[in-house]
Structure formats: structure tokens, C-alpha cells
N, C-alpha and C positions, 0 to 999 in steps of 0.2 A: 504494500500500500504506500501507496506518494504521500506525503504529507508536508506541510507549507510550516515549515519552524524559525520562529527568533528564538537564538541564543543569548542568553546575558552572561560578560563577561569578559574576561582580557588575559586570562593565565594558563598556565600548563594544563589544568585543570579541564578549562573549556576546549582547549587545543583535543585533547584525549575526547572529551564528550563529542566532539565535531569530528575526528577521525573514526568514532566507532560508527555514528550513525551514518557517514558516506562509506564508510566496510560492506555497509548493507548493499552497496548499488542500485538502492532503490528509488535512485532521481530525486529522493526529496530538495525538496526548495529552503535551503539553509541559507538565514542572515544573521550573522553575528555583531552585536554591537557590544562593548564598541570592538572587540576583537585586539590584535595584533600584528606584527609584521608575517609570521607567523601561518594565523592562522588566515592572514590575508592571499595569501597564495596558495590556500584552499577554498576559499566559499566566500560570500560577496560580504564587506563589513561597513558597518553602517555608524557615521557620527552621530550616536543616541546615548545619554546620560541614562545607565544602567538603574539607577536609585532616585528617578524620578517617577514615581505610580503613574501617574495623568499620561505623561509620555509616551512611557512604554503602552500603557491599557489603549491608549488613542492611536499607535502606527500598529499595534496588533488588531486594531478591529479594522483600521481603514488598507488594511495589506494583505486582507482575507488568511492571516496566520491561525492555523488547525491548533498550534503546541506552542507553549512559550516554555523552555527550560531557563532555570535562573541558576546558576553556577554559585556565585559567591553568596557570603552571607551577609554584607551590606545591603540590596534591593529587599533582599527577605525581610530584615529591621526594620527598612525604609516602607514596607506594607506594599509591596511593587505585586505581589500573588494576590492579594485584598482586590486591590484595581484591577487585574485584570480578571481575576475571577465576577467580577462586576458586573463582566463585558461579556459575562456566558464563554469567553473563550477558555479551552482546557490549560489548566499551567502545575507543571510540575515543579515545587517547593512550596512550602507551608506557609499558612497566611501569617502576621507580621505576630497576635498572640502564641501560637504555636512555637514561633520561631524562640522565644522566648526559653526552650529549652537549650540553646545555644548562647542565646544576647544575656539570659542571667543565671549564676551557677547558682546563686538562691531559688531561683525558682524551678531549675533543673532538680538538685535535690530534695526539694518539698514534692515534686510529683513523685520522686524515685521513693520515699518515703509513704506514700499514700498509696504507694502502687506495691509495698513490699519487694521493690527489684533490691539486689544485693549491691550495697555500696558501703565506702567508707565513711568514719566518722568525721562529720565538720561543725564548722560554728563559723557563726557568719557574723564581721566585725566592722564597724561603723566609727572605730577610736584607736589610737593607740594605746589604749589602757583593754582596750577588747582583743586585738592581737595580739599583747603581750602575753595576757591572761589564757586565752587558745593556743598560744608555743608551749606557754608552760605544762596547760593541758596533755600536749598532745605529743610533748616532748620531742627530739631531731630523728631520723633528719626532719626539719622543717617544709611542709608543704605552705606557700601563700601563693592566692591565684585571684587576680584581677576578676571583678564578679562579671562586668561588662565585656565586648570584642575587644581584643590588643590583638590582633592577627598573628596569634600563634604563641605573641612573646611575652602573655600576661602570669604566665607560671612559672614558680621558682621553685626547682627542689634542691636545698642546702644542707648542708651540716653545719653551715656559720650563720648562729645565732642573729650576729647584726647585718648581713647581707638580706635576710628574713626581713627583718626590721624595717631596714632599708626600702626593701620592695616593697612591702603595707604603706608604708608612709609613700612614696609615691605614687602609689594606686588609688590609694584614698585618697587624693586631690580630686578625684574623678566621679567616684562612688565608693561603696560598701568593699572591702574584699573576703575572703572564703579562706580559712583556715582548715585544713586537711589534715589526717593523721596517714602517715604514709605509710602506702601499702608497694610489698617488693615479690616481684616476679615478673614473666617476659606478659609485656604488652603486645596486643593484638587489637586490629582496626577490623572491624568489621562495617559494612553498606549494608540495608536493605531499606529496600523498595517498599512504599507504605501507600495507603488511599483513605486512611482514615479510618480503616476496621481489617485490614487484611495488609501481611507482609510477606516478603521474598526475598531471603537473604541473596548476596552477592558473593561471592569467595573472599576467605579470610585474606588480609593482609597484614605486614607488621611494615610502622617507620620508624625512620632515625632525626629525633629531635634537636639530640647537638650537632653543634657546627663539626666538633672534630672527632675523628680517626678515635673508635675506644670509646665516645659517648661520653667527649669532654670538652669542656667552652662551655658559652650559653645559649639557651633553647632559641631554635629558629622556626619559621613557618615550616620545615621538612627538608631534609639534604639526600632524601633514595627511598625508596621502599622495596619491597618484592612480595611476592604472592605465586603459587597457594605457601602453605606454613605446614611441612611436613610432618613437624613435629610436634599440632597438637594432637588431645586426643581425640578418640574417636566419640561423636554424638556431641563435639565441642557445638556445632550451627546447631541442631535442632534445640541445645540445651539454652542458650543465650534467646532463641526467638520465643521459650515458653518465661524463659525465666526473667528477661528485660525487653526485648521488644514488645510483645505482644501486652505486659499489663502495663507498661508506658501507654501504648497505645490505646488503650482501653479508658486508662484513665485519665488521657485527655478529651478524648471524645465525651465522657463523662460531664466534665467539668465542660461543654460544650465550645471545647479547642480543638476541632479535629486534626491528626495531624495527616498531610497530605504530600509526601514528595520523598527524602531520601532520607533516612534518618539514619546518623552516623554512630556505632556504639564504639567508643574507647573504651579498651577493657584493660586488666590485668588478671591474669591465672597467679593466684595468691595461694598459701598451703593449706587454705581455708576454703577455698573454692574461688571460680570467677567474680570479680567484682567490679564495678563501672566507675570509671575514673573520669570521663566525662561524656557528653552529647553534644555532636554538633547537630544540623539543620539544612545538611549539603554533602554532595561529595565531598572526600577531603583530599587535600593534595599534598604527598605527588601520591598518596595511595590510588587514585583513581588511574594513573598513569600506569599500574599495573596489572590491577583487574579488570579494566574493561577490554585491554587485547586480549585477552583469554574466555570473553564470554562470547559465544559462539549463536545463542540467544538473541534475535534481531532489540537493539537497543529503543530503537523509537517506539515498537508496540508495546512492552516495559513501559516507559514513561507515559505514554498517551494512556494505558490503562490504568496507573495509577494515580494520573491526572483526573480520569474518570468514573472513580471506584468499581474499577471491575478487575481488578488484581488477581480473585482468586478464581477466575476465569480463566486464568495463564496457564499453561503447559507448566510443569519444574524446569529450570534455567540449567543450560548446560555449557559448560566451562572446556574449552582447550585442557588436553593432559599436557601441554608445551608450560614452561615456568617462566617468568618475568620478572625482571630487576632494570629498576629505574636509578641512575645518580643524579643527580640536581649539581650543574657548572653556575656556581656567583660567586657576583661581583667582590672584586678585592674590598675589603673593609664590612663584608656584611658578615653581621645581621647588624651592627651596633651602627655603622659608617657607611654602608654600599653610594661605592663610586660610579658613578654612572656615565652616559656618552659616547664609552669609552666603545671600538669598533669590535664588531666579531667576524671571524673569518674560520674559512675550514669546512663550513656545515656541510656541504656539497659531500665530499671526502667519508664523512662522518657516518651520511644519510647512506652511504654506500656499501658499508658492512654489511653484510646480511644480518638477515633478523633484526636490524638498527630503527627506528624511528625517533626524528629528533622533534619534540613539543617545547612550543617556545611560549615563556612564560612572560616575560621581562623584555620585548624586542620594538621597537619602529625602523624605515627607510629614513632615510634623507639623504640626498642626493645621490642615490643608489648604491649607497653605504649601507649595512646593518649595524645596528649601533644598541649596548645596555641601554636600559631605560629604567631599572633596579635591581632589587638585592638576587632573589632567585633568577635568572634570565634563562637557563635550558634544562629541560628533560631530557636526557638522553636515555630512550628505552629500548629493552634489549629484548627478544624472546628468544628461545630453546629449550632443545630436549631437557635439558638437567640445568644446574644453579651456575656449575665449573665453566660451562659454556655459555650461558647468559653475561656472568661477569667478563667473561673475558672480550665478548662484542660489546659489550655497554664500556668497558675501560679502553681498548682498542680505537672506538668512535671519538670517546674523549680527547684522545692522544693526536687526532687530527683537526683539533678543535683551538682556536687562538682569540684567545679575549685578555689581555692586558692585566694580571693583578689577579686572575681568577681563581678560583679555588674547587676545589669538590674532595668527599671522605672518600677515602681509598676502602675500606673496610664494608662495603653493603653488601648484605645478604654472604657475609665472609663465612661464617658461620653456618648457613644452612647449604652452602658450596661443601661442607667437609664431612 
């Protein structure tokens, strides 16, 4: 089926969401706004302000668009699914209440609480005499977590006391922040697909939050991921869709927040069992950069039906047995400093690996130069039979790749390669 889609959006992210759905070869009519340099030498991209509702709701009705996908989680804040859902047109991400399970980790944890999903313990702090009194609680290492969007970089997890400190007090210029008691074991990303009563997991992934080599420096929006995750156990998806997705879901609808679009579980396998460490409200990146070359499952009927609550109308989704590992190339001085302007070259080179696909996160022309434009600027994804030979096409691409200052972890998916 043809179908007429605006994308929102400008990063690896959408780059991935727009290479799966032309996978299909099914003619769809994709326009991405505002897109990339990127993603502009696939599919037509449109100067439209992603996080203006009216906007958007108004060139989706007047441009006969079937599907609006909304990529990041600013338009979602901004109530841009609200507006269009208005307009009777189908749009996959949750309306601006809902989203709320990502915009507040207070109110992500009072649903996880009323819904019995399994989480850690927090307290949620408005002072520095309520942070203090929640470290002491909850004693190190220290979790504090920006309660509001900081694009990845609102979490701190410390063993120094006053770096703790530190982060609360500059978070709280802002709003509230969220004190956690920290829980340790291998984290796992998990997608599924939601319509408001009905979910469909996506294949597990796991990323790498720090900048550096070993899971040291400070946390960034994501530097690699890979998927599937060999080594959890078995009954790990259906366990998670009874035991957090499904009464999340439940008890939003409840509370008459249905949630509708892609609903992201951050977890940790703790010695106590799985536990959710947070929700987002979107695909997450670069995790989508790995799972969706391996769903084999047409993407666009996915999102249009659970744009149109007929989810559990869907066949079960099926995954490529091929593995995938993404590294993320930025810019010199990111996450703290990303240099930008600065030229890229190589890609051509890169793109020519086999199994190689380069998603470009961070890119514009000018004057027929490619040029950064911020901190994460490429996806370099790899697929293959096994992990030894993903990595070695995703680092190989790298190696033909020329950005000025640039950086990427040597170490992704090192681990589940051995």
C-alpha cells in the first residue's frame, strides 16, 4: 500500500525511520521536514518548524498526508500529535499528556507506581535540602536526573558526592529533579509499538551512554548500539510486555491518557529481576539505527496501525537472523563543546563497505561542501552474519571517514563480538 507521509525530524534517528520505510519499495510519498543533508539525498525535505502544532496539522491536511511520524520528543511536548490528530489525520506519537511519560520522570514514576510495573526507588526534590536528604537516603553511587528533556544529558551517575550536588543544583534552576537509588546490571533498550490498548515489541537493543572507550567520560545522547542481545534470557520480551508495557498502558488509558505511538522501555536486568530505569515517548537513538535494518516486517503498516488502533490486527513482526552494530562519529569537543562547520569527507568510501549504511544525524551543504552542524553528526551502521563481522564493517567505514577533531568508542558491541 502507497501511502503519502510527513516525517518530523533532523537526526540519525529519522535518517533510519526514512531508510526503513523506502526498504519497502512501496512508492510511498515521503517528506521530511525539516530533515538533513543526509536525509536530503533520499526523499524530498521541507523548511517546516517540527514543534509548531498549527503548522504541521495545517500542510498535513492541505498535502493530502495519510501518516505523520514524529521522530523526536520536542513536537511531542510541543502537542504537534494533539493538532494533528484534530485534523482526523492518523499520526504516530502520543499526544503532548501522554508524552509526559518522557517530559516528567515524576510523573513517569507515579504511573509506574499505580500501575505496579517494577522500578527503583526515588524521591523527587524541589530544594537543596531535599537532595541532600534523598543522597543520604539512598546513599552512592548517586543517581540525580533532571525531571524535565536535557537531550540525553540530564543524568548523573556518581560516586562523588558533590559532583551529585552539583548536578541538582543546576537542574533545579529549571524545575524539580529525581533522586534514584541505583540499581546495577546490563541495561537493555527495548521499542514497542502501542495504539492505546494493544503493543508489539520491536527486538531488544543495548547503548553506550558515555563518550568513552570502557563506559567513561560523561553521559551523551548515545555513541553505538547493537541488536538483537544474545545474551539475555529466554521469555526476556514477553516478560517486560506483561510486566511494564502492557499495565503502563493500561493505566494510562485509564487515567484517560491514551498512549499512542512508540513507547521506549529503558531497563536494567538487576539480581532482583528486570527493573525500568526510565520511558521515553519515541524511538531512541542510535538504538533505532539498529533495529529497524533487521525488521523484515513492512514499517509503514506498523505505524499507520498503530496510529489507528488496530495493532492487534498485525501478523507477529519478524526480524532479520543478520546482527547490527551502529558507532556514532562526533564532533571534537562533544558532548560538553561540539565544534561544528567543520567539513566531512570520505562518506562515498564508507557507504561502500558492504553491509555499511551511513545515517547522518548532524549534517547541511553549502557550497557543495558537507559540513558538522553538531555534537553527534554520523551513524555509521553495519549489518552481518555475526557481531566479529558487523564490527569490523562499521570500524573499517569509519577508517574512510575525515571530519576534523572527530571522535567515536572503539569498544561497541566488543563484548557480545567475543
Amino acid at each position: 500500500m502507497v501511502v503519502r507521509i510527513l516525517l518530523l525530524g533532523s537526526g540519525a534517528r529519522e535518517h533510519a525511520i526514512l531508510s526503513a520505510l523506502l526498504a519497502e519499495n512501496a512508492g510511498h510519498e515521503i517528506k521530511v521536514a525539516p530533515g538533513n543533508a543526509g536525509i536530503a539525498g533520499d526523499a524530498e525535505t521541507i523548511s517546516l518548524d517540527p514543534e509548531n502544532p498549527k503548522l504541521i496539522a495545517d500542510f498535513a491536511a492541505e498535502n493530502g498526508i495519510e501518516l505523520v511520524i514524529i521522530g523526536p520528543e520536542a513536537p511531542l511536548v510541543a502537542g504537534v500529535a494533539d493538532a494533528v490528530r484534530k485534523r482526523r489525520i492518523p499520526v504516530f506519537g502520543p499526544s503532548r499528556a501522554a508524552a509526559q511519560l518522557e517530559s516528567s520522570k515524576a510523573f513517569a514514576k507515579r504511573v509506574m507506581d499505580a500501575a505496579g510495573v517494577p522500578t527503583g526507588r526515588a524521591a523527587n526534590a524541589a530544594t537543596m535540602d531535599e537532595v541532600v536528604a534523598a543522597l543520604d537516603a539512598f546513599g552512592a553511587p548517586y543517581v540525580v536526573k533532571a525531571d524535565g528533556l536535557a537531550a540525553g544529558k540530564g543524568v548523573l551517575v556518581t560516586p562523588d558526592r558533590a559532583a551529585a550536588l552539583a548536578h541538582a543544583e543546576h537542574y533545579l534552576q529549571v524545575g524539580p529533579v529525581l533522586v534514584e537509588e541505583f540499581l546495577d546490571g546490563q541495561e537493555v533498550s527495548l521499542f514497542l509499538l502501542a495504539d492505546g490498548s494493544s503493543v508489539a515489541p520491536l527486538s531488544p537493543a543495548q547503548d553506550y551512554k558515555r563518550v568513552g572507550d570502557g563506559d567513561t567520560g560523561p553521559n551523551t545522547g548515545g555513541m553505538g548500539a547493537y541488536s538483537p542481545l544474545p545474551w539475555l534470557p529466554d521469555g526476556f520480551v514477553p516478560e517486560v510486555v506483561n510486566s511494564v508495557a502492557l499495565p503502563v498502558i493500561r493505566q494510562l488509558a485509564e487515567e484517560g491518557t491514551p498512549f499512542g505511538g512508540l513507547l521506549y522501555c529503558g531497563l536494567i536486568l538487576t539480581a532482583q529481576g528486570v527493573r525500568v530505569i526510565e520511558f521515553n515517548a519515541r524511538f531512541g537513538d542510535p538504538e533505532t539505527q539498529v533495529v529497524l535494518p533487521r525488521l523484515r516486517t513492512p514499517l509503514s503498516g506498523l505505524l499507520l496501525a498503530a496510529a489507528t488502533g488496530s495493532l492487534a490486527e498485525q501478523p507477529p513482526l519478524e526480524f532479520s537472523d543478520d546482527v547490527c552494530v551502529t558507532v556514532v562519529l562526533a564532533s571534537e569537543g562533544y558532548p560538553a563543546d561540539p565544534k561544528t562547520g567543520r567539513q566531512i569527507s570520505g562518506i562515498e568510501a564508507a557507504a561502500a563497505v558492504p553491509g555499511v549504511t551511513i545515517l547522518h544525524a548532524a549534517t547541511a551543504r553549502k557550497d557543495n561542501q558537507l559540513l558538522a552542524t553538531g555534537g553527534r553528526v554520523l551513524s555509521v551502521v553495519a549489518r552481518a552474519p555475526d557481531f566479529a563481522e558487523a564490527r569490523a564493517r562499521a570500524y573499517r567505514a569509519l577508517a574512510e571517514i575525515r571530519l576534523d577533531g572527530s571522535h567515536f568508542r572503539t569498544d561497541i558491541a566488543a563484548k557480545a563480538a567475543e
